[in-house]
LUMFI-750340 format. One record per residue (C-alpha): residue number from 0; x, y, z; residue in one letter. Coordinates in steps of 0.5 Angstrom, whole numbers, plus 2048, in hexadecimal, padded with zeros to 3 digits. Each point is the difference from the previous one (the first is absolute). Example, Ala and Ser with C-alpha at 12.3 -4.5 7.8 and 13.67 -1.06 7.14 Angstrom:
BEGIN
+------+-----+-----+-----+------+
| resi |   X |   Y |   Z | resn |
+------+-----+-----+-----+------+
|    0 | 819 | 7F7 | 810 |    A |
|    1 | 802 | 807 | 7FE |    S |
+------+-----+-----+-----+------+
This chain:
BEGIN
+------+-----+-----+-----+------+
| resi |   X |   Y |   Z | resn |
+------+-----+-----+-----+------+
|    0 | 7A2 | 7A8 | 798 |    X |
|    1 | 800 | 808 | 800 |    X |
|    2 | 802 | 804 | 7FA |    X |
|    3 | 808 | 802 | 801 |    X |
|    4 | 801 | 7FA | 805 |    X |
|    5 | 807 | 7FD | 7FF |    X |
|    6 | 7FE | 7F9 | 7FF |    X |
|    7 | 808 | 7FE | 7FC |    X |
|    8 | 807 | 800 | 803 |    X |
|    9 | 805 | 7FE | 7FB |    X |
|   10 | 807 | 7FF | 804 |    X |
|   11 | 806 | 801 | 7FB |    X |
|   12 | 808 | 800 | 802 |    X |
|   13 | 808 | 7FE | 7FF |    X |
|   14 | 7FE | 7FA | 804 |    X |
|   15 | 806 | 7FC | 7FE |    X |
|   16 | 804 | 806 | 804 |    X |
|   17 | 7FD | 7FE | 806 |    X |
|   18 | 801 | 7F8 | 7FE |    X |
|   19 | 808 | 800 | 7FE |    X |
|   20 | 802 | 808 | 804 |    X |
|   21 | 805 | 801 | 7FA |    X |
|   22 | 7FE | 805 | 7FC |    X |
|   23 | 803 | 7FE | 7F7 |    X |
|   24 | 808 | 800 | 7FF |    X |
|   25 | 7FD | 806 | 7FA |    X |
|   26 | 7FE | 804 | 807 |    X |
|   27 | 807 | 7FD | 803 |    X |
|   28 | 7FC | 7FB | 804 |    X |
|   29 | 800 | 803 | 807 |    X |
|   30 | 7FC | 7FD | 805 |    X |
|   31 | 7FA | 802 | 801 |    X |
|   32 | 7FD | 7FE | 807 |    X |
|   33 | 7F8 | 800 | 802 |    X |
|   34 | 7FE | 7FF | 807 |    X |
|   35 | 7FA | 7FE | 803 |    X |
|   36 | 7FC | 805 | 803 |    X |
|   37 | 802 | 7FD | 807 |    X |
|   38 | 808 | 7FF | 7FE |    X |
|   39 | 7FF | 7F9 | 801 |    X |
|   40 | 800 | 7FE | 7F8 |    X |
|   41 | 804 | 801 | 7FA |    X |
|   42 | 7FF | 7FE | 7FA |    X |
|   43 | 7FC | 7FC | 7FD |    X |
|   44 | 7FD | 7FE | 807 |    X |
|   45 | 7FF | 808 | 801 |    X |
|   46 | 7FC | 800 | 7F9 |    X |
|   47 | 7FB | 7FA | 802 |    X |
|   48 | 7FF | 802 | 807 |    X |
|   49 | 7FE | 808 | 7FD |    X |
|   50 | 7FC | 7FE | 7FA |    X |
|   51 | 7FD | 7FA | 805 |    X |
|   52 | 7FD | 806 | 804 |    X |
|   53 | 7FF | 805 | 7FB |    X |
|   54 | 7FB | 7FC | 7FC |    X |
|   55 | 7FD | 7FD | 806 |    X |
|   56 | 7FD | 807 | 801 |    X |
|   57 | 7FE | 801 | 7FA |    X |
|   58 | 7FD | 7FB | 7FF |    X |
|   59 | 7FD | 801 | 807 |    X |
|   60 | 7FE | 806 | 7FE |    X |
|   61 | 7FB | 7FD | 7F9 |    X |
|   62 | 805 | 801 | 7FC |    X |
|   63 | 803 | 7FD | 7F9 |    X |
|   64 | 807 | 800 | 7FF |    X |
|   65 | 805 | 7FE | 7FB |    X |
|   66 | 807 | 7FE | 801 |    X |
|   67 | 804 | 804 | 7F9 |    X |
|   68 | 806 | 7FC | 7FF |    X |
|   69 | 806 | 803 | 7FF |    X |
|   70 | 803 | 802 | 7F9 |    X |
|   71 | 806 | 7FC | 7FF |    X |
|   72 | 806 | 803 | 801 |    X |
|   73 | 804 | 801 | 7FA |    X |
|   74 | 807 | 802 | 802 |    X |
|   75 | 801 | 807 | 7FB |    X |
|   76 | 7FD | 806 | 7FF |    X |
|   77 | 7FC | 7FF | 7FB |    X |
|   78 | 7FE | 806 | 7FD |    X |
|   79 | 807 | 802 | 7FF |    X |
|   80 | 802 | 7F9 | 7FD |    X |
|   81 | 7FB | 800 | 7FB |    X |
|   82 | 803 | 806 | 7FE |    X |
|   83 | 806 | 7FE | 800 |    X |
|   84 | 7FF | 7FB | 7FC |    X |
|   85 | 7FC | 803 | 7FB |    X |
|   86 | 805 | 805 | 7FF |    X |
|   87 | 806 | 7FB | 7FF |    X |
|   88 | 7FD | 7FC | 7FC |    X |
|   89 | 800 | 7FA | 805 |    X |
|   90 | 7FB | 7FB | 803 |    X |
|   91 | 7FE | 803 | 807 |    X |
|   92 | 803 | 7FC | 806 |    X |
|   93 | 7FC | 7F8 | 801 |    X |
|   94 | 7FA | 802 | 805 |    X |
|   95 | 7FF | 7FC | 806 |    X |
|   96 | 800 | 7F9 | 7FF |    X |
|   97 | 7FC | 7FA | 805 |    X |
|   98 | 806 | 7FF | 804 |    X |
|   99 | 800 | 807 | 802 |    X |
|  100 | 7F8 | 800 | 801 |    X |
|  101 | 802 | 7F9 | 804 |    X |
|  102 | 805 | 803 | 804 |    X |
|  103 | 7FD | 807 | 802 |    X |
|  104 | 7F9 | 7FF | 801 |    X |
|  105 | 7FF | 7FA | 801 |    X |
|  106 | 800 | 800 | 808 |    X |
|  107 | 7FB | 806 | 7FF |    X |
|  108 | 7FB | 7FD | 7FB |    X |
|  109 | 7FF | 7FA | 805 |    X |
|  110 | 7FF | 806 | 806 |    X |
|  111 | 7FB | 803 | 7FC |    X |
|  112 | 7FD | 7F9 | 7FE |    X |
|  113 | 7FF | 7FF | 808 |    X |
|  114 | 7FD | 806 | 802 |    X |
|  115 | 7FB | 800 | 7FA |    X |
|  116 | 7FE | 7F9 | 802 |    X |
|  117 | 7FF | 801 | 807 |    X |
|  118 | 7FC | 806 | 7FF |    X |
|  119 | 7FC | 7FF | 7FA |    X |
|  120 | 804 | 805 | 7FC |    X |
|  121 | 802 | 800 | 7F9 |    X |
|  122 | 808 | 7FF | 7FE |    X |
|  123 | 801 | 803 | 7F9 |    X |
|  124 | 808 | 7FF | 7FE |    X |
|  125 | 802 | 805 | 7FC |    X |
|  126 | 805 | 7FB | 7FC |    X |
|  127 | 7FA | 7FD | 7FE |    X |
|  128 | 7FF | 806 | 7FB |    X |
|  129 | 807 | 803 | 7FE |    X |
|  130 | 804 | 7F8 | 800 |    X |
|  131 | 7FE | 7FA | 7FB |    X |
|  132 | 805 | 7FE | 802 |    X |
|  133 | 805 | 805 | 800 |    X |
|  134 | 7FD | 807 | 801 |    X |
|  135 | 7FE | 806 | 7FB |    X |
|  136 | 805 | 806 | 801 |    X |
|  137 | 7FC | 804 | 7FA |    X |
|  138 | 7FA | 800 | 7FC |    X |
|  139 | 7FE | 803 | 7FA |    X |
|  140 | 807 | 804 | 800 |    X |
|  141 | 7FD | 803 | 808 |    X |
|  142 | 804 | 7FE | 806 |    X |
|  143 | 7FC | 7FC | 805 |    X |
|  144 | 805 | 803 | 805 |    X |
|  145 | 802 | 807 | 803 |    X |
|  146 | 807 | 7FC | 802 |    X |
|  147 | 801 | 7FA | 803 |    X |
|  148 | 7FA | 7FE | 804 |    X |
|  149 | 7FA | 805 | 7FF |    X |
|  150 | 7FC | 7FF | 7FB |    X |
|  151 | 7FE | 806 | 7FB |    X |
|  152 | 7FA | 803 | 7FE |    X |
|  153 | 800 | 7FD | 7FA |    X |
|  154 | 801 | 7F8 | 803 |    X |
|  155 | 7FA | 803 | 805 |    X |
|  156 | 7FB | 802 | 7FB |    X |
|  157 | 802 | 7FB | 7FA |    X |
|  158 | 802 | 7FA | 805 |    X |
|  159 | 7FE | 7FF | 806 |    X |
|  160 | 7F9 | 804 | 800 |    X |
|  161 | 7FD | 7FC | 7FB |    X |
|  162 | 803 | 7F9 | 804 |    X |
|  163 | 7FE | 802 | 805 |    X |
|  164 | 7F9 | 802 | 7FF |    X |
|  165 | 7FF | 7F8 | 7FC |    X |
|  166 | 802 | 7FE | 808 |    X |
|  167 | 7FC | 804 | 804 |    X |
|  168 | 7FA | 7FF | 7FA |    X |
|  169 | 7FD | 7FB | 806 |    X |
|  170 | 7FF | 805 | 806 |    X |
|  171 | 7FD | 805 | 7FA |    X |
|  172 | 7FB | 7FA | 7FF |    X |
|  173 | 800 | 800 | 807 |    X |
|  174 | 7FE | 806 | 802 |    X |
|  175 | 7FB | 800 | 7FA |    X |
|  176 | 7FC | 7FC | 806 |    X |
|  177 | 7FF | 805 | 805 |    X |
|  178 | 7FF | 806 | 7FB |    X |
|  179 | 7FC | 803 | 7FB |    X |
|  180 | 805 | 803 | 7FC |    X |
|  181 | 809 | 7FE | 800 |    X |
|  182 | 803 | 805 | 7FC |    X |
|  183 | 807 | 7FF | 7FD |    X |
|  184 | 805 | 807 | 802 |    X |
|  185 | 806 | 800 | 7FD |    X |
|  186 | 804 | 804 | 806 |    X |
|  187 | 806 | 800 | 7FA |    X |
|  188 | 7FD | 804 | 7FB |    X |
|  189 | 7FA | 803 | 803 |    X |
|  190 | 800 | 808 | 800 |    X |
|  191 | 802 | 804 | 807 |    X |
|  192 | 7F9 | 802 | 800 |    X |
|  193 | 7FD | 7F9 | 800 |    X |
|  194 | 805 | 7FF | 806 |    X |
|  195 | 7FC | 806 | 803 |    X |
|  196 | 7FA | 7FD | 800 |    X |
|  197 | 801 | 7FB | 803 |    X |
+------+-----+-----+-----+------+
């Protein structure tokens, strides 16, 4: 492969909004309407149907994909009600529970199961590293989101990072076939100017 040759695309995404076309009661629960490209589809179908496509042509073009999961989505701001509750004295409000997961992301986790299978690509759930079984809303005294569905920094670089490389460690090894030299580069972490260099 050529130097600077893009060989990874990591697809990330709010799948269970396009799945459920609701968004949570705490976002005051509007629709939220996804269309395929051709106005036939919606929903769940509409999703398939795009991310059937668009993994097709990536993997046509030669390269690896990887399927990201949603991060469950927990229903109140979390940050402010980390705080809240610290202030207060009081325990924060309950984190999502497997019912809640069950409900939103199931349709969506089954989606992305699909795709990956039919294309050779990898489905990594998130759940898989923030829930055993209900899901971690801090860690260490650090929120693990920036409000209710976005994960921080922290949860990036702490959480997911580490996970995250212990299930790619098999396409490091992988690539470690066809070349010389695999170096590990910490886009987190790493100077602005190693990103230059780059």
């Amino acid at each position: 492969a050529e130097a600077g040759r893009l060989t990874h695309v990591l697809l990330a995404g709010r799948w269970p909004i396009a799945t459920t076309q609701v968004s949570l009661p705490f976002e005051g629960g509007r629709p939220q309407l996804v269309y395929s490209a051709d106005g036939a589809l919606t929903g769940a179908e509409a999703l398939e149907r795009g991310l059937d496509q668009l993994v097709a042509s990536l993997r046509e073009s030669g390269l690896k994909v990887v399927l990201l999961g949603n991060a469950p989505e927990v229903g109140w701001d979390v940050p402010r009600e980390l705080s809240r509750a610290t202030w207060a004295e009081r325990p924060p409000p309950a984190p999502p529970g497997p019912e809640l997961l069950q409900e939103r992301q199931t349709l969506a986790a089954e989606i992305l199961q699909r795709v990956a299978a039919e294309h050779g690509a990898r489905y990594l759930p998130l759940q898989d590293a923030l829930c055993q079984p209900d899901c971690r809303v801090e860690q260490n005294g650090h929120a693990l989101y920036i409000d209710d569905d976005h994960l921080s920094d922290y949860a990036a670089r702490e959480v997911i990072g580490p996970w995250m490389k212990q299930q790619l460690a098999d396409w490091r090894a992988a690539l470690g076939q066809y070349f010389q030299i695999v170096r590990d580069f910490d886009a987190v972490n790493a100077p602005f100017d190693t990103h230059l260099s780059l």
